[in-house]
Every structure is written in structure tokens, then in C-alpha cells.
KEMAR-281673 format. One line per 10 residues: number of its first residue (from 1); for each residue y negated, x, z of C-alpha. Coordinates in steps of 0.1 Angstrom, whole numbers. Layout:
# KEMAR-281673
NUM) Y/X/Z; ...;
# end
This chain:
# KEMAR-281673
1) 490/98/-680; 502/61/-672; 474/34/-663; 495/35/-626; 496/73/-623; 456/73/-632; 455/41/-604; 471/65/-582; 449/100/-589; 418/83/-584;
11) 430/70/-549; 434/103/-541; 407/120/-553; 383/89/-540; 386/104/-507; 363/137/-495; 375/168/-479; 353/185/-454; 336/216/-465; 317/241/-447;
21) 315/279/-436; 341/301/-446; 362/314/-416; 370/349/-411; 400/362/-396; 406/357/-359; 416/387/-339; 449/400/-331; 438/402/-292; 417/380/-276;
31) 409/378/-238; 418/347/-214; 385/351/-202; 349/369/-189; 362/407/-182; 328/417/-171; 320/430/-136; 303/396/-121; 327/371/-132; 303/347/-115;
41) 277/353/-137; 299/338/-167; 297/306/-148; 271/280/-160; 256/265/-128; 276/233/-117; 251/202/-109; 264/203/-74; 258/239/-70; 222/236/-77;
51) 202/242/-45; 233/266/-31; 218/299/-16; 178/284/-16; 175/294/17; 184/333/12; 157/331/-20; 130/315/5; 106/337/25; 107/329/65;
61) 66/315/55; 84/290/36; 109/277/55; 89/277/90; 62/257/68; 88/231/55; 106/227/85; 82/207/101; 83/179/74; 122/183/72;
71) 124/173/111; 98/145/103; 119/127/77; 154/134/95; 132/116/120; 121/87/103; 158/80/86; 170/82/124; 141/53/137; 151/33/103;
81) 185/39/116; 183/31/157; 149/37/175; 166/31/210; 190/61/206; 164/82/182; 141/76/213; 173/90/233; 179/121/217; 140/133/219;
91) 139/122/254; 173/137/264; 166/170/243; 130/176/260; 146/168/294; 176/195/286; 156/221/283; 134/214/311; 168/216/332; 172/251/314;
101) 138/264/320; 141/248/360; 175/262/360; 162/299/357; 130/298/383; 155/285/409; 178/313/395; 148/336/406; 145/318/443; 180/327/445;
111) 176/360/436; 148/361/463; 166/349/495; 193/372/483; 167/401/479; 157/394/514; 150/417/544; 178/410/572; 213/410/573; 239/399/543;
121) 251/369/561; 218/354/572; 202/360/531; 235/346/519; 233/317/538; 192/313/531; 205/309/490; 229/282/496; 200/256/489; 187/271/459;
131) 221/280/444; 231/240/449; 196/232/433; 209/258/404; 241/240/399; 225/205/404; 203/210/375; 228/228/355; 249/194/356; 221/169/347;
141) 213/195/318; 253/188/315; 248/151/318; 218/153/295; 234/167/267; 259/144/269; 235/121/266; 224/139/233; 256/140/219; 258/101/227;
151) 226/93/215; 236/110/182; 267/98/178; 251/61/175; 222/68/151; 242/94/126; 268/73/115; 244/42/108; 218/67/86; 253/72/68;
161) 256/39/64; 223/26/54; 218/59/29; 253/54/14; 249/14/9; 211/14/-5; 225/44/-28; 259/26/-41; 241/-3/-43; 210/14/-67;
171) 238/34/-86; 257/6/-95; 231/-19/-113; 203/6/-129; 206/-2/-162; 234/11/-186; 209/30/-213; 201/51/-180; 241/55/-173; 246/71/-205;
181) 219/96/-199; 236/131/-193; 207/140/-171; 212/106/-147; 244/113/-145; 245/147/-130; 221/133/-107; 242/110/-94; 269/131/-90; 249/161/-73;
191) 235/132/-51; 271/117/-42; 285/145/-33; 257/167/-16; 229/147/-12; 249/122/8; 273/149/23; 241/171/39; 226/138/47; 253/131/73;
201) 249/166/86; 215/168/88; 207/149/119; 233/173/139; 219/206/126; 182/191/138; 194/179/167; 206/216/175; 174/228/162; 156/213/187;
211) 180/222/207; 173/257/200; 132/255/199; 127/239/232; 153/261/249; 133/293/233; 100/279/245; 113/270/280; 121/305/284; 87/321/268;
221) 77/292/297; 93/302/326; 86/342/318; 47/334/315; 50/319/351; 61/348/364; 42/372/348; 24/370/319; 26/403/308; 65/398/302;
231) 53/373/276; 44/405/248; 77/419/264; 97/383/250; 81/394/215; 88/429/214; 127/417/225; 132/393/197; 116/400/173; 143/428/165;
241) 170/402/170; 150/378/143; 149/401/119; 188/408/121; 195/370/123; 171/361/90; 186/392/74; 223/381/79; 221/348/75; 205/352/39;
251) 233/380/28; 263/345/37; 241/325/17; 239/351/-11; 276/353/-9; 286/320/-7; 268/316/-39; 287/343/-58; 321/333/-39; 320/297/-49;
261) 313/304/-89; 345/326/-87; 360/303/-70; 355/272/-100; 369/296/-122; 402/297/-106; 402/262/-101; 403/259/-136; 437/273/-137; 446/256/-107;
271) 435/224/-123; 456/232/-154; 492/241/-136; 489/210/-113; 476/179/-135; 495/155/-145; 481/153/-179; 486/186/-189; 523/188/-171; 541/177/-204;
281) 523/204/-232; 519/228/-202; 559/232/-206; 562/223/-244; 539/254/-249; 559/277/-220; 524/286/-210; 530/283/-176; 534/325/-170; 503/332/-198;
291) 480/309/-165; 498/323/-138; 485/360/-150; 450/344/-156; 453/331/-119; 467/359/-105; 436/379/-119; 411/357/-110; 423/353/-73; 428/390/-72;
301) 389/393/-76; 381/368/-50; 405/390/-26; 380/419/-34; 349/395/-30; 362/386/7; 364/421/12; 334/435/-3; 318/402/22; 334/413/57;
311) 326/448/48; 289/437/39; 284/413/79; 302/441/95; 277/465/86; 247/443/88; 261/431/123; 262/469/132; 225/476/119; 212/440/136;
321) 227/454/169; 213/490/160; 177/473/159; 181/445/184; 194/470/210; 165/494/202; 139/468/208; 161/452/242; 156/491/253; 124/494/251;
331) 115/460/267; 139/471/296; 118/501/298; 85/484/301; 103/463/330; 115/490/350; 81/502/348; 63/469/357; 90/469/387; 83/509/397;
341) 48/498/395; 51/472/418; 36/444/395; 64/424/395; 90/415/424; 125/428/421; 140/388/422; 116/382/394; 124/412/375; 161/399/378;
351) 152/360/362; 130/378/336; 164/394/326; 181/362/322; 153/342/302; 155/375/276; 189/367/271; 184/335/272; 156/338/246; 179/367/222;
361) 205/337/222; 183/307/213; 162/327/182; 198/340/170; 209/304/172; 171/292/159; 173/312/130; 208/303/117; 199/266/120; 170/270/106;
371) 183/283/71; 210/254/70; 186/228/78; 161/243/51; 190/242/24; 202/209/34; 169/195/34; 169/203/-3; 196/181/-8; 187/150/14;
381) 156/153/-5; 177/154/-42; 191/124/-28; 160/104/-18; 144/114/-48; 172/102/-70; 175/68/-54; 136/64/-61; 146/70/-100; 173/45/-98;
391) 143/20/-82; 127/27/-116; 158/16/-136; 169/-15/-119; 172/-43/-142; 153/-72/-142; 158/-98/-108; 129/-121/-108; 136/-139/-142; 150/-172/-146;
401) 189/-177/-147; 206/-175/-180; 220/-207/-194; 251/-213/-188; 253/-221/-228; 235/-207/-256; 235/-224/-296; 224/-194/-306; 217/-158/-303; 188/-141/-320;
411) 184/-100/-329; 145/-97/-345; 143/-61/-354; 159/-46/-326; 157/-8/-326; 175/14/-297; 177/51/-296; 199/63/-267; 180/92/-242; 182/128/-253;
421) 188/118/-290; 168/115/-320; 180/97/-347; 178/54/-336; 217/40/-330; 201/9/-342; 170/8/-364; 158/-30/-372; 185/-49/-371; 179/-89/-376;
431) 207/-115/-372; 211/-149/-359; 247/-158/-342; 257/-189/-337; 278/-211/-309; 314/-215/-326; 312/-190/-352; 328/-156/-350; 316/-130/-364; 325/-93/-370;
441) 307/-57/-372; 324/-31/-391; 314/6/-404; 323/35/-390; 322/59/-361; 285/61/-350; 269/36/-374; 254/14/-345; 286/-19/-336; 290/-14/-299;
451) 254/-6/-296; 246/-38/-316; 267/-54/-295; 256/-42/-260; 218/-51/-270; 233/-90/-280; 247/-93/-241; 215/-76/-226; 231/-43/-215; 205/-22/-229;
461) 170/-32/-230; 157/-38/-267; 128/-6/-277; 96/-9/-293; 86/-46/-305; 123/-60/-311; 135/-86/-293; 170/-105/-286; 164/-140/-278; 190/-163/-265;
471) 179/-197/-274; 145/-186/-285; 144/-169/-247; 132/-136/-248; 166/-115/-229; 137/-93/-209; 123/-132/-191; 160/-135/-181; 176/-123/-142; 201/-96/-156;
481) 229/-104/-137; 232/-142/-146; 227/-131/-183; 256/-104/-177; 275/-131/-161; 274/-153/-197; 290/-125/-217; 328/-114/-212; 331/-82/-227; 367/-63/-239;
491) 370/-26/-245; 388/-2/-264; 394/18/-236; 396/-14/-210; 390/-4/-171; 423/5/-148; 412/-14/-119; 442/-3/-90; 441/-39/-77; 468/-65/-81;
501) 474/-81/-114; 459/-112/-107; 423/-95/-94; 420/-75/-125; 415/-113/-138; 396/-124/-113; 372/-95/-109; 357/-108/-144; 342/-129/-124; 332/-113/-95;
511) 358/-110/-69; 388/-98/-59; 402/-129/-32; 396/-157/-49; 414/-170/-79; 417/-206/-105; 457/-204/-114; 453/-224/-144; 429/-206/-159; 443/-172/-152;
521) 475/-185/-164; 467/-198/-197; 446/-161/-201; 475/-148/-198; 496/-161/-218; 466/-160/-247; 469/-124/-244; 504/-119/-240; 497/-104/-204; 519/-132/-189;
531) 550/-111/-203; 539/-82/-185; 527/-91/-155; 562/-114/-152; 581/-82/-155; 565/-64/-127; 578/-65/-88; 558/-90/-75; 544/-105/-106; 505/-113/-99;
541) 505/-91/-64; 516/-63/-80; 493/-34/-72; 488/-16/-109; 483/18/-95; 507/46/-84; 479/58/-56; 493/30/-38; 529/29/-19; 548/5/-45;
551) 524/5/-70; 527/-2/-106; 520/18/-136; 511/3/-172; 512/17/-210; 479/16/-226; 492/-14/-245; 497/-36/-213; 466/-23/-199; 447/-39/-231;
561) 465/-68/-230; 454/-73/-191; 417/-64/-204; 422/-91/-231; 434/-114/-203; 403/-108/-179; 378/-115/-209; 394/-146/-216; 394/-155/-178; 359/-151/-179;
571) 355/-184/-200; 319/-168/-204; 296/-181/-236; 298/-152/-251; 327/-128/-258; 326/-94/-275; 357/-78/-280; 351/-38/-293; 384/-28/-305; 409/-50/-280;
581) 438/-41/-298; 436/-2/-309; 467/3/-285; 490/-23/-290; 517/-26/-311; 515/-51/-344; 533/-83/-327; 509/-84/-303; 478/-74/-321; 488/-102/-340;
591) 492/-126/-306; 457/-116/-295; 439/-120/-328; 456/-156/-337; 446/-168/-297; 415/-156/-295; 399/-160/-330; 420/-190/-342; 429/-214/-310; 397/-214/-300;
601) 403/-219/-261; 362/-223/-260; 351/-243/-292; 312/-233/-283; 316/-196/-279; 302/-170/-295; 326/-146/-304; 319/-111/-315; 348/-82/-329; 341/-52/-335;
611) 369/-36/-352; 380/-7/-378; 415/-28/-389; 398/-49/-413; 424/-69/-416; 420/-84/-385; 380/-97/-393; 393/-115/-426; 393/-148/-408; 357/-146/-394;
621) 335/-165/-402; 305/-134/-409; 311/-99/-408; 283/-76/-404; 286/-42/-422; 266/-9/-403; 258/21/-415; 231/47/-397; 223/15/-377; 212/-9/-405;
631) 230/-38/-413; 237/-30/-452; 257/-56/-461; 267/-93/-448; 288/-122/-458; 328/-134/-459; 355/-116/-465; 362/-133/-495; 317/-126/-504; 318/-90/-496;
641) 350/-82/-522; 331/-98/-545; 304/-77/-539; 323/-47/-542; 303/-25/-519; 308/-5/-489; 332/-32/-473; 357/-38/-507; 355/2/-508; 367/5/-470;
651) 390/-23/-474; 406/-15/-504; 412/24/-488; 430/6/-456; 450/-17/-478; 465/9/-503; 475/28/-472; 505/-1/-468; 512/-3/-502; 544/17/-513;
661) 549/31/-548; 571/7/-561; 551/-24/-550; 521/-4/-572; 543/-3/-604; 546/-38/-598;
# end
């Protein structure tokens, strides 16, 4: 074998090939997916589905103990919110169902006259007074509820508000270790999109709840003034009806539970044959039909579901009428007998008819509230409870401002271990960086670069007794967002902000309106973005994002050469750029790495590049190589081939990749 050909065998051989577990032979059938009976229960629970159905698992103990402390903190966010119209709506909603309760005693006076001895005429003519009081009071309890309704309408949308800002607000500066936590972030999504959803409908569904309670105890009122024996008879008449409501409204909650895990399933598919992303292999593959079965089966079942459902409240509907009319029976029996008996006049027997119905009607309604409120509740308080979290993760406000320089930046045994893991992303690392140098990490996948480089711009908080100091300045003493304001930071996969062209510059900065043209300019063209952005239909107030009419769309390439641009319009002290150029093509890799490492646009900056192309940190002035988040080697280019370590190895790999076979014979 020549000296080349052995050149060429150890190349190949230098590089390892996975080993692991021996796999069998895959089946000849497989199914698309669960075929058992509860297709739901194939389903892991979706963050958002978490408190679904509480109410049909909670005794009525349990939610007629919790419901007074859900009314009291509806109550509180409404006097946060407006006292004048939270005032209203208790007022107003007391006031309605004294209008009810008045409404039925001068139903009874009517009843009365009408009852009268003497002839038609003359008793018809004695009611006209009390039937004008009854329709007099049944328009202020008109009036009054729409004074409710008002009164509500003014305090809901403001607890919307105020919740939705102070959560937004929290969300968006906790600090970024707590972001990557899988935990945090399911809270913030189950908090998004229930907490703050149920929080808007909370206040209604009280609202009606009191609604319901004071009409119910009007009624048991206004029957205990006419005799209080009918008050037992109230009992004996509801109860029945209770039961049937509780019973009901637990079997939809139950249902909804099952319906809507069957229902993410088919969503799935759903998601599949209508996004975009999937569009092109979708029809590559002709897998379209092999989905549309899967669909077709999926929805199929929830066809059954609905019908085993209406089947299910038909039947329960029947046996809650079975009992309620059983009970209304025998409380119209006791009446009749209480009337026979001469212990109660006909007129009253009459308005003791009405406040029963009354009362069936309000408990039916009582009850059904009752479970939403008790499940909503659950979320408001997800909500709260996750905001109070974020109050524990908010970043340091009451430091001094950063400089709006640094000479140099200091990393004394910084160790980080990011939540839920247990191996350290960064274990000791030391290093001092210096204003106009630029300097590089390098390793591979996992061995701690962007996390080095995160900790250097105070985006995570150093652990145990490390520290990053910015001109001796311990990070931690600093305000967070002026330090976050010194550090321009450049992604892999860069931000598509769907603004114009010229505010995903300007937001580097901190807004959207307000723009310096030179500066954004000469960006520009230091990235190459002034190419792109010249090319689009309206140049810099080009919106670059199809959800908008007339709006733009960019190839990952121009996006990175925008994200390139708004680092460099930052003009901050420090700029970290983790792999800026992964998606453009050579030329203007080439553009980016010669502007912003070579024509130092900021002579005092510290720049930082993390990249795997090593042939882009040749120039730097340091390069850092990780591994398992140490720092095992440092120096120059030109230093680390000569030490022939980890770097010459990786380099030497990347360079023979570009090499042909005749320039090796060479």
C-alpha cells in the first residue's frame, strides 16, 4: 500500500461508527394507531387539559366549601379592577332579587282581589293596582339587571386587562434559565390559554351565581312569609331537582373530558393534511389517502361518542324529571292538604306555586353555575399562582446600570446546570475577554459554547460560588436590562419578527417607530442585508410576513443576514454571534465574517463566535475549545495545530473534507 493510500485508510478509519443494540425485524403490519376501546385513554394529558372535568370528580361538600373563597377573589380582582361598578353589581344584584321576591307577594295580592267574594267585574277591577305594582316592579328588576349587565360590562374587561398586562409583562422578563425549564413552560402555556381565558369568564358566571342564590333565597323568603310550614315543602321540592342537576351536570363534564382527548387525536391528522410544512412530503410520499383512513376512523369514533353522549343526557334528563316530578308531587300534595285544611288561603296557595317554580328554576340554574365556576376557579387560580412563580424569577431591577463600555469581561469558575438535568452544561470555566479582541468557542454539540456564552451577557444567572464580572463588577450587582442592553446577540436560528425590514433593526434596540438611517444603513450593508432588503417591494417598509396583506417572505439565508444586520445595529459592547452564518451560502458567509471580525465597525468591542466551520475562527484572536463544559484547550489557530490536540484533530477532519484526490497525490 502507497504512503497516500495508507494517508487515505487512516482518514477513514479515524472516524467512529455508532454501535448499539441489535434490531430485530419490524413487522409486516403495523397499526396507524391505539385500536383499543378508549382511544382517549391513549392520550397523555395535554397541559391545558389539566383541571378539565374537576368539577364532576368533586363532591357537592367541596365545591359548596370552595365556592365562598372563589366569589371572594373574583371579588377582589373586580374592586382592583373598578370599585364604583363592583359596588354596582352587588347593589344592583341584591336589589334584583328583592324586585323578584316583591314581585311574587304582590302576585299573591293579586291573586287575592281576584279570589274575592263579589262579582267578576268589581274583583277584576280591585287587582288593577296590584297587577300595575306587579309589572312596576318587574321593570325596575328589568332596569336593574340592566344595570348588572352595565356594571359588568365596565369591570370585566379591565380585570382582563390588568391580569393579561401584569401576566405578559412577568412572562416576558423572568429569567431565561427559568424559560428553558419544560415545567415553566407548560405553565405558561396552561396559564395563557386557560388561566386567562376562564379569567375573563369568571366574573359573568359569578355574577349569574349570585344571580341565582339571591333569587333562590328570595323565594325560600317570600314562602316563609306566608307560611312557614311551606318552607320544609321548598326542601322536599328541590331537593329532587338538585340531585338531577348535580348528577347531570357532572356526566357533561365527564364527557367533555373523554370527547376532547379524542378529539386531539384527530387533530393530529388534521394538523398533518393542512400544514404547510408538511404540504411538500405529504404529496412526495402520496400519503395523503393512508391519513384520510386514519381520519376517517378517528372521526367515526367521535360520531359514536356524540351518540353514546345524547343517549347518556336523554336518559339522565328522563330519570331527573322521573325524580324531580316525584318530589313536585308530593309537595303539591302536602299543599292541597294545607289548603283542604284551611291553614293556608287559596291566593296564597297560588304564589306558593309560583315561588316553587321559581325556586326549581334558580337551584337547576344554581347548580350548573356552580360546577363551572368551581372548575374555572381552578384555572384563575393556575393563573395567579403561576404569575406569583414568575415574581420569584424576575431578574434583577434595583442594581446599578451597566456601563455603557466594558475593558474586560471576567468568567471565575462559572458552573451552570440547566433545570431538570444532571450533568453541569458548564463546570468551572475561567476566562478573561478583552475589549478589541475576538475570540471563538468551538467543540461540539452539547459541550457548553452557547451556554458559556449566555452566562458572559448575563442571561443566566452564574450557580454556586462562580462569578462573571464585567470590569471587576459582579453581573448579579448589575440592573438586568441595562446589562442586556450592552450585549447584541446573533442566532443560528435568528427571530422572524413580521414587522417591516427596517424594525427588525430597530427592535435591537428597543422599538419598533423609531429608527438612526445611517446606522441601519451601514448594518446593512456589513451583512449584505442591504441587497435584500433593496430587492423587496417597498425596501425598508416591507412587511416580512405573509400573515399580512402584501407581505414578504425570506429564505433562511436572508433571514440571517437581517439577524446579522440587527446585531450590528445594536452597536452594543458586546456581540456574540452563535452560528450567524449556518444558512447562507459561501459568498456571503464570507461577506459577514470579513465585516464583522475584520473591519472592525466597533474597535472596543468584544466579539464572541461560536462556530463549527473552523475555518471561519482562524482569524481570531483566541479560540476557546469545550468539551463536557470545560475549557480543554486555548490559544491561536496557528498555537492549537501545533499542539495537535482536540482542535488540529477537528480541523484537520473539516479540512480533508475539501480536499479532492488528486490535490492529495499532490
Amino acid at each position: 500500500m502507497s504512503g497516500d493510500e495508507k494517508r487515505k485508510s487512516k482518514r477513514r478509519t479515524s472516524v467512529p461508527t455508532p454501535r448499539g443494540a441489535e434490531l430485530d425485524l419490524p413487522p409486516d403490519t403495523v397499526p396507524a394507531g391505539p385500536q383499543e376501546e378508549d382511544l382517549a385513554a391513549s392520550m397523555r394529558q395535554a397541559y391545558w387539559s389539566l383541571y378539565d372535568g374537576a368539577a364532576a370528580q368533586a363532591t357537592v361538600r367541596e365545591i359548596a366549601v370552595r365556592l365562598p373563597r372563589i366569589v371572594g377573589r373574583v371579588g377582589r380582582l373586580a374592586w382592583q379592577a373598578d370599585r364604583p361598578a363592583t359596588i354596582g353589581v352587588v347593589v344592583l344584584q341584591l336589589a334584583s332579587a328583592a324586585m323578584t321576591a316583591l314581585g311574587i307577594l304582590a302576585s299573591v295580592a293579586v291573586l287575592q282581589e281576584l279570589f274575592a267574594a263579589g262579582p267578576t267585574p268589581d274583583r277584576v277591577r280591585a287587582a288593577v293596582p296590584q297587577l300595575l305594582l306587579v309589572v312596576g316592579l318587574l321593570s325596575i328588576r328589568a332596569l336593574l339587571e340592566t344595570g348588572v349587565a352595565l356594571a359588568q360590562a365596565r369591570v370585566t374587561p379591565k380585570i382582563r386587562i390588568a391580569l393579561e398586562h401584569e401576566f405578559y409583562t412577568l412572562t416576558a422578563h423572568v429569567r431565561l434559565e427559568a424559560v428553558d425549564d419544560a415545567d415553566w413552560q407548560d405553565g405558561a402555556y396552561r396559564a395563557s390559554q386557560r388561566g386567562l381565558f376562564y379569567a375573563r369568564q369568571i366574573v359573568g358566571q359569578v355574577v349569574s351565581l349570585g344571580a341565582a342564590l339571591t333569587g333562590l333565597v328570595g323565594t325560600a323568603g317570600v314562602l316563609g312569609i306566608l307560611h312557614p310550614a311551606l318552607l320544609p315543602l321548598l326542601l322536599l321540592s328541590v331537593l329532587p331537582v338538585g340531585v338531577a342537576a348535580v348528577r347531570s351536570a357532572r356526566a357533561r363534564f365527564h364527557s367533555y373530558k373523554r370527547y376532547n382527548a379524542i378529539q386531539r387525536r384527530v387533530q393530529v391528522f388534521s394538523w398533518l393534511l393542512l400544514e404547510r410544512d408538511a404540504a411538500a412530503e405529504l404529496r412526495s410520499d402520496t400519503a395523503q389517502d393512508a391519513l384520510l383512513r386514519e381520519h376517517l376512523r378517528l372521526s367515526t369514533r367521535i360520531a359514536q361518542e356524540d351518540t353514546r353522549l345524547g343517549v347518556n343526557a336523554a336518559r339522565l334528563n328522563v330519570a331527573g324529571r322521573a325524580v324531580g316530578g316525584i318530589g313536585s308531587g308530593v309537595t303539591y300534595t302536602a299543599l292541597g292538604g294545607m289548603l283542604i285544611a284551611g291553614w293556608l288561603p287559596l291566593a296564597a296557595g297560588a304564589g306558593a306555586v309560583l315561588a316553587i317554580q321559581a325556586a326549581h328554576t334558580q337551584l337547576t340554574r344554581l347548580v350548573d353555575i356552580s360546577h363551572l365556576v368551581y372548575e374555572h376557579a381552578l384555572w384563575v387560580d393556575d393563573l395567579l399562582a403561576f404569575q406569583e412563580r414568575c415574581r420569584q424569577l424576575q431578574p434583577s431591577r434595583d442594581g446599578r446600570p451597566a456601563p455603557s463600555s466594558v475593558d474586560a469581561i471576567t468568567l471565575d469558575k462559572v458552573s451552570f446546570t440547566y433545570p431538570g438535568k444532571d450533568a453541569p452544561a458548564l463546570d468551572g470555566i475561567s476566562m478573561t475577554l478583552r475589549a478589541g479582541e475576538t475570540v471563538a468557542f468551538v467543540g461540539v454539540n452539547g459541550s457548553g459554547k452557547s451556554t458559556c456564552a449566555r452566562l458572559l451577557a448575563g442571561l443566566y444567572d452564574t450557580q454556586g460560588d462562580g462569578a462573571v464580572r464585567w470590569d471587576g463588577v459582579d453581573v448579579r450587582e448589575l440592573d438586568a436590562a441595562s446589562l442586556h442592553a450592552r450585549v447584541a446577540c446573533v442566532l443560528q436560528d435568528p427571530l422572524h419578527f413580521p414587522f417591516t425590514a427596517l424594525a427588525n433593526l430597530t427592535i435591537s434596540r428597543g422599538t419598533l417607530t423609531e429608527a438612526d438611517p445611517r446606522v441601519a444603513l451601514d448594518a446593512a450593508r456589513a451583512s449584505g442585508a442591504d441587497q435584500v432588503i433593496a430587492a423587496l417591494p417597498g425596501t425598508w417598509e416591507a412587511i416580512l410576513s405573509k400573515r399580512f396583506r402584501g407581505g414578504q417572505e425570506l429564505s433562511a439565508g436572508q433571514w440571517a443576514k437581517i439577524a446579522v444586520a440587527r446585531g450590528l445595529y445594536k452597536n452594543a459592547p458586546v456581540l456574540l454571534l452563535d452560528e450567524p452564518t449556518a444558512s447562507m451560502d459561501p459568498r456571503a458567509e464570507h461577506a459577514v465574517y470579513q465585516a464583522v471580525l475584520h473591519d472592525q465597525l466597533r474597535p472596543d468591542q468584544i466579539k464572541v463566535l461560536i462556530s463549527h466551520r473552523l475555518a471561519s475562527v482562524v482569524g481570531c484572536d483566541r479560540i476557546y475549545v469545550f468539551d463536557s463544559g470545560r475549557v480543554i484547550e486555548t490559544g491561536t489557530h496557528h498555537e492549537l495545530m501545533q499542539l495537535g490536540g482536540e482542535y488540529a484533530a477537528m480541523f484537520t477532519l473539516q479540512a480533508d473534507g475539501y480536499r479532492t484526490d488528486s490535490e492529495e497525490a499532490v
